[in-house]
RODO-2510 file (C-alpha; in nm, 4 decimals, decimal comma):
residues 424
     n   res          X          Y          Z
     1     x    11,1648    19,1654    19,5838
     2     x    11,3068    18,8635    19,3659
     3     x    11,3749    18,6219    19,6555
     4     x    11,1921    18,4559    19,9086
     5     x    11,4756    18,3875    20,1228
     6     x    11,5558    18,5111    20,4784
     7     x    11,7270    18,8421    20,2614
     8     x    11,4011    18,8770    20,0669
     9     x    11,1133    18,8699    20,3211
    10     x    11,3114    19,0160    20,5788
    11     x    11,4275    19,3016    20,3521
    12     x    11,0417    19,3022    20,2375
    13     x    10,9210    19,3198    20,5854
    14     x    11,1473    19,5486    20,6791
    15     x    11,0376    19,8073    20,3804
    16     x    10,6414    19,7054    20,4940
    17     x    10,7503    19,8912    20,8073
    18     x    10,8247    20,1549    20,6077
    19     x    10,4999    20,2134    20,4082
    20     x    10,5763    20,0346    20,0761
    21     x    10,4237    19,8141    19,8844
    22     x    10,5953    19,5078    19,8650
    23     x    10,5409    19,1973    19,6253
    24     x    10,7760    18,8773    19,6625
    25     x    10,8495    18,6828    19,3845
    26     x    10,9971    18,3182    19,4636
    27     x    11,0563    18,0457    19,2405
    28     x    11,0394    17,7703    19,4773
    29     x    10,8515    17,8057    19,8526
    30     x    11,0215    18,0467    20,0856
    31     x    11,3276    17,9234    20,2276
    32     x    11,3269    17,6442    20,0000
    33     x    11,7226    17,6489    19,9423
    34     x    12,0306    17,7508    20,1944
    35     x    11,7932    18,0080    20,4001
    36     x    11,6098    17,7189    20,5445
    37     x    11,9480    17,4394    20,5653
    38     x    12,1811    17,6862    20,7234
    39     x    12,3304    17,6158    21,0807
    40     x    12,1982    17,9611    21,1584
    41     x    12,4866    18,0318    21,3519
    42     x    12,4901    18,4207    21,4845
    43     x    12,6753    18,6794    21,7048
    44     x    12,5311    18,8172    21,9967
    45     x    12,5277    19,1624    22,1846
    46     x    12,8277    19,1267    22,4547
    47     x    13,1042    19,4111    22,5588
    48     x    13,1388    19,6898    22,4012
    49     x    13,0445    19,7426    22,0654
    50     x    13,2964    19,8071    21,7652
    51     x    13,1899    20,1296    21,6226
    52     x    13,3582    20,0874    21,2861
    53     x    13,1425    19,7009    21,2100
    54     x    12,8077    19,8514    21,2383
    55     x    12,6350    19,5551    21,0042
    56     x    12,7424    19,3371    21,2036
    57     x    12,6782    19,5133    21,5370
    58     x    12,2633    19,5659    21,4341
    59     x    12,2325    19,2057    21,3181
    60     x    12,3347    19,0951    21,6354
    61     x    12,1321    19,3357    21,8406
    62     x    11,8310    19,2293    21,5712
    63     x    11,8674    18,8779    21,6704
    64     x    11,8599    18,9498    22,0313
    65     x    11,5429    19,1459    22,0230
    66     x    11,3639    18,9074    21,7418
    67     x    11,1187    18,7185    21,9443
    68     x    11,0635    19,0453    22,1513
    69     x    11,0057    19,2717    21,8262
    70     x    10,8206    19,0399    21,6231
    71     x    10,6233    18,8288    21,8677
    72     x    10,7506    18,5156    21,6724
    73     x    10,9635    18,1905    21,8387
    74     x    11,2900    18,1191    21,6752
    75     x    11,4716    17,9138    21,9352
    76     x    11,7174    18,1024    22,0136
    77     x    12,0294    17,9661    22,1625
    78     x    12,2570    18,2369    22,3463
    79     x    12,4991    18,0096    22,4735
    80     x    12,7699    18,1087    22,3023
    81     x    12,9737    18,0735    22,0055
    82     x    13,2824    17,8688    22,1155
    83     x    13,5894    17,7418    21,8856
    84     x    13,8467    17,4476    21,9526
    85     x    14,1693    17,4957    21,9514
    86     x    14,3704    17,1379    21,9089
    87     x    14,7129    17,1815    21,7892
    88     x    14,9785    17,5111    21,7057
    89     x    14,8103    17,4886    21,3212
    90     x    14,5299    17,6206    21,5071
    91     x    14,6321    17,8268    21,7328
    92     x    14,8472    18,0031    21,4080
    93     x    14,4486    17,9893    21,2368
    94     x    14,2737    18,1904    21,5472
    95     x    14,5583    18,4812    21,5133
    96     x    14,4575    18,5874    21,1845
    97     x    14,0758    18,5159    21,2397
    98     x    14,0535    18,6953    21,5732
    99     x    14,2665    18,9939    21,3974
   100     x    13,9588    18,9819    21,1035
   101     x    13,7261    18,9284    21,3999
   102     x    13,8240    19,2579    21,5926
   103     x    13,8107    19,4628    21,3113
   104     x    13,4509    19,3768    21,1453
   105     x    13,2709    19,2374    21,4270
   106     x    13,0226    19,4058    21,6241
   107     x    13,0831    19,2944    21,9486
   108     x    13,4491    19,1773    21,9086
   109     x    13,5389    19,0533    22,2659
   110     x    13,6637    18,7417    22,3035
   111     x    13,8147    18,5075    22,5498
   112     x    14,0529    18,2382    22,4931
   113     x    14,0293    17,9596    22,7616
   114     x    14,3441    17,7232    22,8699
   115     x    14,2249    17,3473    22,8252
   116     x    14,1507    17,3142    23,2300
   117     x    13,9407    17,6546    23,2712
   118     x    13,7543    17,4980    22,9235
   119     x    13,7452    17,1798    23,0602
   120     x    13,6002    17,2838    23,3918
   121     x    13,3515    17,5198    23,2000
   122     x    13,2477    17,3117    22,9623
   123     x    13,2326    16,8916    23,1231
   124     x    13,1279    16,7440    22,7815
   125     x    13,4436    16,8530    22,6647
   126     x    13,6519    16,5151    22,7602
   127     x    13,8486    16,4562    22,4887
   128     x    14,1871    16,6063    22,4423
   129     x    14,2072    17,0158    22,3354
   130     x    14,4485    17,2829    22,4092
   131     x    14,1874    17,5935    22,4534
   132     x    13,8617    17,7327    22,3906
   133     x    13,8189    18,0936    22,2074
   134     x    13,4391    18,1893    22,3718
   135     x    13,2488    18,4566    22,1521
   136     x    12,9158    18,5939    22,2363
   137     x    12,7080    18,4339    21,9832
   138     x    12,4760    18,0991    21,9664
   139     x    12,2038    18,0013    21,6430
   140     x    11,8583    18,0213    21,5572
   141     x    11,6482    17,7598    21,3706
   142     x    11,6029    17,8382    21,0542
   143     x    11,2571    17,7043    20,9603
   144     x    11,1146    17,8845    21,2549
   145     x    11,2730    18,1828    21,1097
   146     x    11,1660    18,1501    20,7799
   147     x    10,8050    18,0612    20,9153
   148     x    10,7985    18,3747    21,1066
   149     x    10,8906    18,5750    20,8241
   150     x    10,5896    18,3478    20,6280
   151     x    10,3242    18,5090    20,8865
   152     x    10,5304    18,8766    20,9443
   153     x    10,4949    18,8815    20,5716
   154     x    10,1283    18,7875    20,5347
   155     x    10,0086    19,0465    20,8066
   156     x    10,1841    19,3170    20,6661
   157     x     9,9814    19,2783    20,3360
   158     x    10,2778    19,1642    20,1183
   159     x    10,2062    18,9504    19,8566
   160     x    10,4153    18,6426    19,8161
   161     x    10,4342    18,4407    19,4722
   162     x    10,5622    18,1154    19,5391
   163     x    10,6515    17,9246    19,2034
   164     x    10,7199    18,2610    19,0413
   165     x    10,9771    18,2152    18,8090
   166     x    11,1925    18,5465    18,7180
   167     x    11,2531    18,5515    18,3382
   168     x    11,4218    18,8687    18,2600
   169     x    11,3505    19,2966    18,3028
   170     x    11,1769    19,5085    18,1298
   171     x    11,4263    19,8446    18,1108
   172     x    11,3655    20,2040    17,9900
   173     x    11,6672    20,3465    18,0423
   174     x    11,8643    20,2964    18,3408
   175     x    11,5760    20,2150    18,4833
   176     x    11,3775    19,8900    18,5766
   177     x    11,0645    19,9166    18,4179
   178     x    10,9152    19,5806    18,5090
   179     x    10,9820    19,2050    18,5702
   180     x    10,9314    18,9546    18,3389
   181     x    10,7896    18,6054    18,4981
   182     x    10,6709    18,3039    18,3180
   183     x    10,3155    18,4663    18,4087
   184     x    10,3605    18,8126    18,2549
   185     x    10,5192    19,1415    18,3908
   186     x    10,5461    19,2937    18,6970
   187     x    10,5310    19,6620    18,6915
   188     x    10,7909    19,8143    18,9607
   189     x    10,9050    20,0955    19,1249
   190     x    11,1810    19,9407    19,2855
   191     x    11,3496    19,6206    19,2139
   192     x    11,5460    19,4193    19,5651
   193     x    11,7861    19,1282    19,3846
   194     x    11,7641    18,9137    19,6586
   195     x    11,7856    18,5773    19,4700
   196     x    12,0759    18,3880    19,6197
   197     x    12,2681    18,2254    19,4423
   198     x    12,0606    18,2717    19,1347
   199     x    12,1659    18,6934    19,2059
   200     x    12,4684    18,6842    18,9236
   201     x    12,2599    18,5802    18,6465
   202     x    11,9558    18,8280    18,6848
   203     x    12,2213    19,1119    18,7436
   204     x    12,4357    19,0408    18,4448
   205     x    12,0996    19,0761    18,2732
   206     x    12,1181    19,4635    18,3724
   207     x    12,4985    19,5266    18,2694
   208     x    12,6508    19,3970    18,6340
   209     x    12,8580    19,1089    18,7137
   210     x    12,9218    18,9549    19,0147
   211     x    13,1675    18,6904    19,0021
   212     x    13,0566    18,4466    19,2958
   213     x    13,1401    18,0545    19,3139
   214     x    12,8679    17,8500    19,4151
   215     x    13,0070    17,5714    19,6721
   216     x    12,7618    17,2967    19,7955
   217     x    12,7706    17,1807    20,1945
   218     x    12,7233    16,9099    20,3194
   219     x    12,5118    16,8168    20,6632
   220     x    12,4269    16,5730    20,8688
   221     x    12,2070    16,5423    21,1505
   222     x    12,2105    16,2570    21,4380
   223     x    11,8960    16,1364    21,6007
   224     x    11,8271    16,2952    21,9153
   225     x    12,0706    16,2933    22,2291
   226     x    12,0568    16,3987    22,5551
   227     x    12,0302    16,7946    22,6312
   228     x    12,3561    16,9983    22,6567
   229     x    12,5375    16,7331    22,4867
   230     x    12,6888    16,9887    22,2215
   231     x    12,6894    17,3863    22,4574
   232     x    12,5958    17,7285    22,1954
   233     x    12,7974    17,6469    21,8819
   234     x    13,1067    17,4582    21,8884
   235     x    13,3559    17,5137    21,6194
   236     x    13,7176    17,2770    21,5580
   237     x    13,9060    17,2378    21,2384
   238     x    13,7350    16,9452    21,1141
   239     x    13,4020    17,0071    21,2139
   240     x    13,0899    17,2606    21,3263
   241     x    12,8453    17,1459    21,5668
   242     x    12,4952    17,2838    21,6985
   243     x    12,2030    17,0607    21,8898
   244     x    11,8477    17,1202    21,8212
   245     x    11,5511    17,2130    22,0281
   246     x    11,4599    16,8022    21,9553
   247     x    11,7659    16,6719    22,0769
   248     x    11,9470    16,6079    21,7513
   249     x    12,2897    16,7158    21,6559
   250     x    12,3864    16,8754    21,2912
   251     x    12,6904    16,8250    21,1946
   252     x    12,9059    17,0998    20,9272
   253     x    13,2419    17,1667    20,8025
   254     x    13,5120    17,3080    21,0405
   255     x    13,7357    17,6228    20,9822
   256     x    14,0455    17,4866    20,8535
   257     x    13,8597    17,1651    20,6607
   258     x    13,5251    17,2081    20,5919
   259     x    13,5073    16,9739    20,3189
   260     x    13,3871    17,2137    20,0240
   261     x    13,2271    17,0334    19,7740
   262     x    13,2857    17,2873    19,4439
   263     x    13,0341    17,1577    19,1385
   264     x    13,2008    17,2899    18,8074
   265     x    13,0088    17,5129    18,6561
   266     x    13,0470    17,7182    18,3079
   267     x    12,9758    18,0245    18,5357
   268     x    13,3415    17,9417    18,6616
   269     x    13,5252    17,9417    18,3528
   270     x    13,4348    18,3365    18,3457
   271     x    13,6060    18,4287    18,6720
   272     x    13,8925    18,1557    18,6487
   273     x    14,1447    18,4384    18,6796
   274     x    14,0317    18,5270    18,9907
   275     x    13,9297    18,2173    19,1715
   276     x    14,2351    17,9892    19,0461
   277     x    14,4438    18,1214    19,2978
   278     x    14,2167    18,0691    19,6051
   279     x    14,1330    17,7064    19,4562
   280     x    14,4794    17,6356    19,4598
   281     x    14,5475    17,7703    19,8150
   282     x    14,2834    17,5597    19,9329
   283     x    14,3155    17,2562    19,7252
   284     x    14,3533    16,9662    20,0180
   285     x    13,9846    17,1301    20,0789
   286     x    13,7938    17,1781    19,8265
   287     x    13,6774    16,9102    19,6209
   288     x    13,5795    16,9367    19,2719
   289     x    13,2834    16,7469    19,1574
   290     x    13,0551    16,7627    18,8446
   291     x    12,6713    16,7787    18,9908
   292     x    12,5330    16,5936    18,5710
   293     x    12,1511    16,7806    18,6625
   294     x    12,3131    17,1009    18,7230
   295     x    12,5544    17,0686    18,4348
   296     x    12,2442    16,9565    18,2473
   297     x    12,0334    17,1749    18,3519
   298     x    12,3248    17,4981    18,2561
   299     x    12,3439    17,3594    17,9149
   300     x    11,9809    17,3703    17,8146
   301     x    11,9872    17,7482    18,0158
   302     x    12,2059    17,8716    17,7785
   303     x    12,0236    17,7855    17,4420
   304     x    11,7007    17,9248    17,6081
   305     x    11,8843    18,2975    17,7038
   306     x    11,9935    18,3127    17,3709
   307     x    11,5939    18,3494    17,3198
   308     x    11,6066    18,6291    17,5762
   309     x    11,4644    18,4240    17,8458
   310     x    11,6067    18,3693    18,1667
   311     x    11,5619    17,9911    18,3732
   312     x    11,6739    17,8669    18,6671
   313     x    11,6219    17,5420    18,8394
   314     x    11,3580    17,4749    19,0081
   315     x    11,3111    17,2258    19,3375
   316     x    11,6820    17,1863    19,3104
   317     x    11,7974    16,9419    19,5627
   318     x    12,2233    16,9136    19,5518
   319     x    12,3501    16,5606    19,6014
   320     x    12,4405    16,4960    19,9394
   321     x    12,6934    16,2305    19,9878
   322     x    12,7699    16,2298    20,3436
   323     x    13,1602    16,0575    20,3916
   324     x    13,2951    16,3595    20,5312
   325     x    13,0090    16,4072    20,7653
   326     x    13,0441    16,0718    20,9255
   327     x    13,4324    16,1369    20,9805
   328     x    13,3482    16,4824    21,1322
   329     x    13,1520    16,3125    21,3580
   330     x    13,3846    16,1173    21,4470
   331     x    13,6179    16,3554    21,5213
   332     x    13,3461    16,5719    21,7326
   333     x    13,3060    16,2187    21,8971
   334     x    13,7204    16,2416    22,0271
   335     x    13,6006    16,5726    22,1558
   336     x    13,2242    16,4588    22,3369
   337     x    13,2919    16,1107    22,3749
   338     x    12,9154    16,0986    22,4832
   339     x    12,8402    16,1353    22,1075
   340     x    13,0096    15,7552    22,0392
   341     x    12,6512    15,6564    22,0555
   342     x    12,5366    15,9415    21,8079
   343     x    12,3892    15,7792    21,4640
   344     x    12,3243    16,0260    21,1307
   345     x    11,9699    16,0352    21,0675
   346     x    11,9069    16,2412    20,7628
   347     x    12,1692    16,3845    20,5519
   348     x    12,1317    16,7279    20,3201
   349     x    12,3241    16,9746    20,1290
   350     x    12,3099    17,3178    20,1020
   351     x    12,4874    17,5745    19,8423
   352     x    12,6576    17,8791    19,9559
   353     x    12,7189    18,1928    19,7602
   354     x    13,1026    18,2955    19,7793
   355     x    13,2205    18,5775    19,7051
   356     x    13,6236    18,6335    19,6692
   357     x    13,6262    18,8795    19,9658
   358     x    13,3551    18,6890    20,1806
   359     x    13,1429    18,9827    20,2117
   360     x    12,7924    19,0884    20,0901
   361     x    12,7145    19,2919    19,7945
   362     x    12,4771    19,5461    19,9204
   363     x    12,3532    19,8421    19,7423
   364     x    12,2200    19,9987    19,3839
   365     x    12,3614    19,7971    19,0945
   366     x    12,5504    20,0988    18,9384
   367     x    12,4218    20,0557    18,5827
   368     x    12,0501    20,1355    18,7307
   369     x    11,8649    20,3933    18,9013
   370     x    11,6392    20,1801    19,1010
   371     x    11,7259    19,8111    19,1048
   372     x    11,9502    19,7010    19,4573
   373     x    12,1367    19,3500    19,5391
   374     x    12,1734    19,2163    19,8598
   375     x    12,3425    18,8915    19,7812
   376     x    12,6918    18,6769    19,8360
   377     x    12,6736    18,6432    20,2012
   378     x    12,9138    18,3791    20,2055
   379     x    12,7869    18,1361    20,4130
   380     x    12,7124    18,4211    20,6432
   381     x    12,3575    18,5107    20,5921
   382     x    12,2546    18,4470    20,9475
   383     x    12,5211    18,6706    21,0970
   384     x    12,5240    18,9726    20,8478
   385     x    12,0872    18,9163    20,6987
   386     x    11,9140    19,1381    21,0046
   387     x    12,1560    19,4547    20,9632
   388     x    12,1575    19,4096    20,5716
   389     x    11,7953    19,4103    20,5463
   390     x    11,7663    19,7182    20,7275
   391     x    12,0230    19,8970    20,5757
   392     x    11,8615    19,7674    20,2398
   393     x    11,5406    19,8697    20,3077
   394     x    11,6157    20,2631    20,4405
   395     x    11,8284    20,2919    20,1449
   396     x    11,5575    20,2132    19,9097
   397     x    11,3041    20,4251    20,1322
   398     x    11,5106    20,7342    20,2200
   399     x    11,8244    20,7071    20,0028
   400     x    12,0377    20,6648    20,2888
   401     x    12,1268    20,4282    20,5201
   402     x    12,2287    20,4272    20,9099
   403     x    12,4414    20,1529    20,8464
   404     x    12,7857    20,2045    20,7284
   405     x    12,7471    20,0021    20,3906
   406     x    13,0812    20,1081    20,2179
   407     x    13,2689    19,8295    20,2731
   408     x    13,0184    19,6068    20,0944
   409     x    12,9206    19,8514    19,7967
   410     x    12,8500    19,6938    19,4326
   411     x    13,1528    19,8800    19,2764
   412     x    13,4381    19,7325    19,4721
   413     x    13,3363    19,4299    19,2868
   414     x    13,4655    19,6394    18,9400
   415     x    13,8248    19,6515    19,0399
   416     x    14,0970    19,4321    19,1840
   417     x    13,9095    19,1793    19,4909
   418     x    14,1052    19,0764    19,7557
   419     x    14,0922    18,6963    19,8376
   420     x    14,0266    18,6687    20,1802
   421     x    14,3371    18,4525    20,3478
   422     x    14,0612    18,2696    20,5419
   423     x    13,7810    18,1515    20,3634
   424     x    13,5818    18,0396    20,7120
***
């Protein structure tokens, strides 16, 4: 596995299970990047299932039996997965999301609330609204995840390098002979590409390209409030909102603004063609920075790969400059007036993989006979990671998967992509 992410160790643990013999190799710590500074919002088991989303449909039934399976706490919150409906501009949003949501959800049911059933449902909602959509759904915490999948990992005998850097492959063939690290080679069998946002880079080095943006998010957390204060996960167009086991609130991007910070990277100029037109679509929401370490950092990457050596950044922290955050919470604020009082704490950002049709790459990279990619979840890593590690893992073990994993095979990604209409 080259990842130590909730995609690597669960994929790993999940092939333990199987009998294999599974090393982890991780740059950083496990869960060092957007595994551990996601929201972890999820779906949830709830009506009848929709036989034709079956990734999504496991992952949710795997994060309802978690605790129960693996005898590890992850604070789950089942409360629901509820978005805000303000103005017609929304209401115009929901119809093409719920029409996406129906047909790729696992559990698809819905309800949409008038403002006085929401109202009388949910009391901290004071401030003014026009409905509620409720989805079965709620979030996990994502360090106790990724510390669970720390000690699932160590009983199971799988070794995990921390600080391993992946350098390049060893190939004979089509196949993947080995793994070069800046400690010497790893002989494999198998090879899982489970590296994040780092994934493009190590699978162009086996013929492959994926063209994925990466697109850093901003977060904020308040200090603690009272319990209850913000119900499941609460979703508006300016703003996401969870609370914490502690009390605090984090604070994300909504689903028409969500305040996209895009750091330009020479990765982009490759894939202009097809991004421009997205970009352009979403321009009053996506800002376009230059990150100078990253830039930097790209720069002095590409001298060293002309040496046949692969780096990648290590401990890599993305600015966080929190302006947006503070007006989302102001505008969650007009919603739970009780939240007036709220002040940010901390502030963070994470980096999300995106992907043109916002969903995962899962499968054998086509120029190989043995090396997989599970990557460019999209900001979805949470919702989709349980099923995709499964389906990973019995396709590496049996050559076959239960899961239905055509819509998210490698070669779509060859011809014409589709831009999704809605990027969240």
């Amino acid at each position: 596995m080259i990842g130590g992410g909730l995609i690597g160790l669960l994929t790993g643990v999940e092939l333990a299970e199987r009998g294999a013999r599974v090393t982890v190799l991780e740059k950083d710590d496990v869960g060092f990047e957007q595994s551990g500074r996601s929201v972890a919002g999820i779906n949830l088991p709830g009506g009848e299932p929709n036989p034709t989303a079956s990734l999504l449909r496991a992952s949710a039934d795997h994060w309802a039996q978690f605790e129960e399976r693996w005898g590890y706490p992850i604070d789950l919150n089942a409360e629901g997965w509820f978005i805000v409906l303000a103005d017609e501009r929304d209401h115009e949003w929901l119809q093409v999301d719920r029409s996406t949501w129906q047909a790729t959800a696992g559990y698809p049911e819905s309800t949409l609330l008038d403002a006085a059933a929401a109202r009388e449902r949910f009391p901290q909602f004071e401030g003014a609204l026009a409905a509620v959509d409720v989805r079965h759904g709620g979030h996990v915490d994502a360090l106790m995840v990724m510390n669970a999948l720390r000690q699932m990992a160590h009983e199971r005998g799988i070794e995990v390098r921390c600080g391993e850097m992946v350098t390049g492959f060893d190939l004979d063939g089509e196949r993947v002979a080995a793994v070069r690290t800046r400690n010497g080679r790893v002989p494999v069998g198998t090879v899982v590409i489970a590296a994040g946002l780092w994934s493009p880079d190590l699978c162009d080095r086996l013929g492959f390209h994926i063209p994925m943006q990466r697109v850093r998010a901003p977060a904020v957390e308040t200090g603690p409030m009272p319990p209850g204060t913000v119900p499941g996960f609460v979703r508006g167009s300016t703003f996401g909102a969870k609370q914490n086991r502690n009390g605090t609130i984090r604070i994300t991007g909504g689903y028409r603004y969500s305040a996209m910070l895009h750091d330009i990277s020479l990765r982009d100029f490759r894939d202009l063609r097809i991004w421009a037109p997205a970009l352009w679509q979403n321009r009053k929401d996506v800002s376009l920075r230059i990150d100078p370490a990253i830039l930097k950092f790209e720069l002095w990457a590409a001298v060293r790969q002309r040496d046949g050596e692969l780096v990648f950044p290590q401990r890599y922290e993305p600015p966080s400059k929190p302006r947006d955050r503070f007006r989302q919470l102001a505008e969650l604020a007009r919603l739970i007036p009780s939240l007036g009082t709220a002040r940010v704490h901390r502030s963070f950002s994470g980096v999300m993989d995106l992907l043109p049709d916002l969903q995962p790459v899962l499968g054998l990279i086509p120029t190989t006979e043995n090396a997989y990619i599970a990557g460019g979840f999209s900001g979805h890593g949470y919702i989709y990671g349980p099923g995709a590690c499964q389906a990973i893992a019995e396709l590496v073990a049996t050559g076959t998967s239960s899961i239905d994993l055509e819509p998210y095979r490698p070669e779509r990604l060859e011809g014409p992509l589709k831009m999704r209409e809605q990027i969240f």
